[in-house]
N, C-alpha and C positions, 0 to 999 in steps of 0.2 A: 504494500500500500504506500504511497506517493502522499506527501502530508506541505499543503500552504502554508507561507507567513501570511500570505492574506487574512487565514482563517484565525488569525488573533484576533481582528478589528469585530469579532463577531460576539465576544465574552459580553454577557448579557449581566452580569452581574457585579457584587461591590469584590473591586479588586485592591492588594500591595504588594507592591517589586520594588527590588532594591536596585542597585547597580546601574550603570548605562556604560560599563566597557563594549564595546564590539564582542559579538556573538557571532562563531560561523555557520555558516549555514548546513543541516548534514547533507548527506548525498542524498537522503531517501527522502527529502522535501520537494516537491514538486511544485516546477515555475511556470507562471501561463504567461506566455509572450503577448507585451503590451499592444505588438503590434498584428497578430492577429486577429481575423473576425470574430473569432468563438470568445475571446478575452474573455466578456462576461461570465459565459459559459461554464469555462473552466474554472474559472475560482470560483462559481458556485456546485460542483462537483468535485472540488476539490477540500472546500471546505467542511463536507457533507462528509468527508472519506476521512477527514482531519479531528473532527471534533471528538469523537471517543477516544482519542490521543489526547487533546486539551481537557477537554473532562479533567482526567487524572493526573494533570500538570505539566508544566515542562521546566523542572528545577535550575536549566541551565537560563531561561530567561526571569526568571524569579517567580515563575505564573504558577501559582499553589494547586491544589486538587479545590475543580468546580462544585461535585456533588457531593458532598456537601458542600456548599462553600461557609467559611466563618468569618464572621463579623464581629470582632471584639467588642468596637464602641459606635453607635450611630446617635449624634442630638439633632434635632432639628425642631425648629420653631415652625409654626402654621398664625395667619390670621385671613382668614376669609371665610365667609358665611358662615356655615354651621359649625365652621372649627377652628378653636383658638384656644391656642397655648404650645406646650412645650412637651416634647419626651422624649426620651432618653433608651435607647436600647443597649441591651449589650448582653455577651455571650451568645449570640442568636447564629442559626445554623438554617440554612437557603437550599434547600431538596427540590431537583428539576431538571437544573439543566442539560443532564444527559437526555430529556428529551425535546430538546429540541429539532426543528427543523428547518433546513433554509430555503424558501417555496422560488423566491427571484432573487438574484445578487447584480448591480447592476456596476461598472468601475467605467469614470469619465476621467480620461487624461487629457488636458490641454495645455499644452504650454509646459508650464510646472504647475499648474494645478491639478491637485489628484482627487475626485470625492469616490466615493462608497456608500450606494442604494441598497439595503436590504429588507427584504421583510420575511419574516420568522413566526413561527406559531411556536408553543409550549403546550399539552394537554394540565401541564398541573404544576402549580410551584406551592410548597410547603415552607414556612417560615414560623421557626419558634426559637425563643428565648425567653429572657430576663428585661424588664422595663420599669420605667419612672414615669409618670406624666403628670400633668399640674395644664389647665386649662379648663375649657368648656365644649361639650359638645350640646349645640341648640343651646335650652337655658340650662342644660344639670351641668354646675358646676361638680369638675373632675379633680381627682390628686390621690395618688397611691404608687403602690409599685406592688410586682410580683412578676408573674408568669403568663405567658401569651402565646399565641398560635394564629397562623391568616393562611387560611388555603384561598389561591386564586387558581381557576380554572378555564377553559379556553382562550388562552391567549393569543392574540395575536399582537406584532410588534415592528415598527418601521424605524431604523436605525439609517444616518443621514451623516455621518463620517466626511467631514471637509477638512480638506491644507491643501499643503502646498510642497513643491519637491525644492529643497533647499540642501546644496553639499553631498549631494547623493544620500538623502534622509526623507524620508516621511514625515515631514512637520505636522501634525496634527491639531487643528484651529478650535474644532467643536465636536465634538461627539454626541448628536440629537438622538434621544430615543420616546419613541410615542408607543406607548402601548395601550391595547384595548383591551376588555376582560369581558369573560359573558357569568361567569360567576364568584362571590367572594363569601366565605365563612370566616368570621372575626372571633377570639375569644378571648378574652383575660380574666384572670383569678379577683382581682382587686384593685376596682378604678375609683375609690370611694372612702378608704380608708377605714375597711372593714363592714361597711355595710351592706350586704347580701341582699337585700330588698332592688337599693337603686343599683347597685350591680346586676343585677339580672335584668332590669329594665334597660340601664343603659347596651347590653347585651341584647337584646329584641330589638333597641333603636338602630343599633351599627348592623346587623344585619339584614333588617326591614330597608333601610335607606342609605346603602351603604354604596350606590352611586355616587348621590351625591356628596358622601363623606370623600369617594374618588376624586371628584372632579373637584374637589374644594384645594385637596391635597395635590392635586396634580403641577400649580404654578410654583409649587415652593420645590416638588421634589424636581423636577424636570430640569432648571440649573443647576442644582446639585448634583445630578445625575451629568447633566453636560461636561462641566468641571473637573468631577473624578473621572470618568470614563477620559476622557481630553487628556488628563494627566497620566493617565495608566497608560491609554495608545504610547504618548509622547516615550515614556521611561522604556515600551519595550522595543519602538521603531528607530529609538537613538542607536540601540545596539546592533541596525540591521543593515545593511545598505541596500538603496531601494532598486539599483542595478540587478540586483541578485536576488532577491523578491520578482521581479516582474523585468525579463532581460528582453531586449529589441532585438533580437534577431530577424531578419527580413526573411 
């Protein structure tokens, strides 16, 4: 089996690498000429053939094992409509990404500018850990900590990968990821600071209307998600040369 660097820019999740020495390429990675017809083609067959490889990591570019992936620490603040305030995750562990799938992959070289169209489906992604939170959802005010769980099921996801070719590198500008969901089961031990009444209620509410908890949530995670993914591409394309990624042979 024949395995992409392209098929990095496809890690759908929260990543850390370290290093940006130059990394060589092995033999058994497989390059689709920029300047063929099929381009597209091949790095979306290529990275379909790649991904149960990244799954389980690749130690020499810092890139950890996906399924599970782990998540030490995530804070982020929300304010918009029905949701405001603050939480806090950590030790939380990400089950899915082995199922992914890559449906189009589309690659625009012009000039030196390089983007990356994809869109991907998931059938299920599992996330649970450990949380804080302090805020409001609608009027119940919230504040507790304990243990959580969010299955989201039918995914679908459009990933939107812009830069530019600079020094024979992969600059990467933005990393856009849009994802849509057709279902979400929420659950936490204690949003209330031991009150099992409005715990449960508030537990009815986030899964009764838990679109709009999505779409509330979506403007804050969305450049977070731009920013780290931007930064992960950037640490692991320093180390590549984009000659040797995608070579022009006529």
């Amino acid at each position: 089996m024949k395995l992409p660097l392209s098929a990095l820019c496809a890690i759908s999740a929260f990543l850390v690498i370290k290093a940006d020495e130059e990394v060589p390429l092995p033999p058994e990675f497989r390059r689709c000429n920029r300047n063929a017809a099929d381009f597209s083609l091949c790095a979306r067959q290529a990275i379909e053939e790649a991904w149960p490889t990244l799954v389980k990591g690749i130690p020499e570019l810092g890139i950890p094992q996906l399924d599970p992936f782990v998540v030490n620490s995530l804070e982020q603040e929300f304010h918009s409509g029905v949701l405001r305030g603050k939480m806090i995750v950590k030790n939380a562990r990400v089950y899915g990404a082995a199922g992914h799938k890559f449906k189009s992959v589309k690659l625009h070289l012009n000039g030196d500018r390089f983007n990356m169209e994809m869109d991907v489906t998931v059938p299920k992604i599992l996330t649970e850990g450990d949380y804080m939170g302090d805020g409001y959802i609608s009027a119940f005010k919230i504040g507790g900590k304990g243990q959580f769980n969010v299955t989201m099921e039918g995914i679908k996801t459009y990933f939107n990968i812009e830069g530019r070719v600079e020094n024979d590198r992969w600059v990467v500008e933005h990393f856009k990821v849009f994802p849509e969901i057709s279902n979400m089961h929420i659950w936490f031990s204690d949003l209330f600071n031991g009150n099992k009444d409005l715990n449960k209620a508030a537990l009815i509410f986030c899964n009764e209307y838990w679109p709009v908890l999505y779409r509330g949530m979506l403007p804050y995670i969305s450049p977070y998600m731009d920013n780290y993914m931007t930064d992960f591409a950037n640490r692991v394309f320093s180390k590549i040369s984009f000659s040797n990624m995608f070579p022009s042979e006529k």
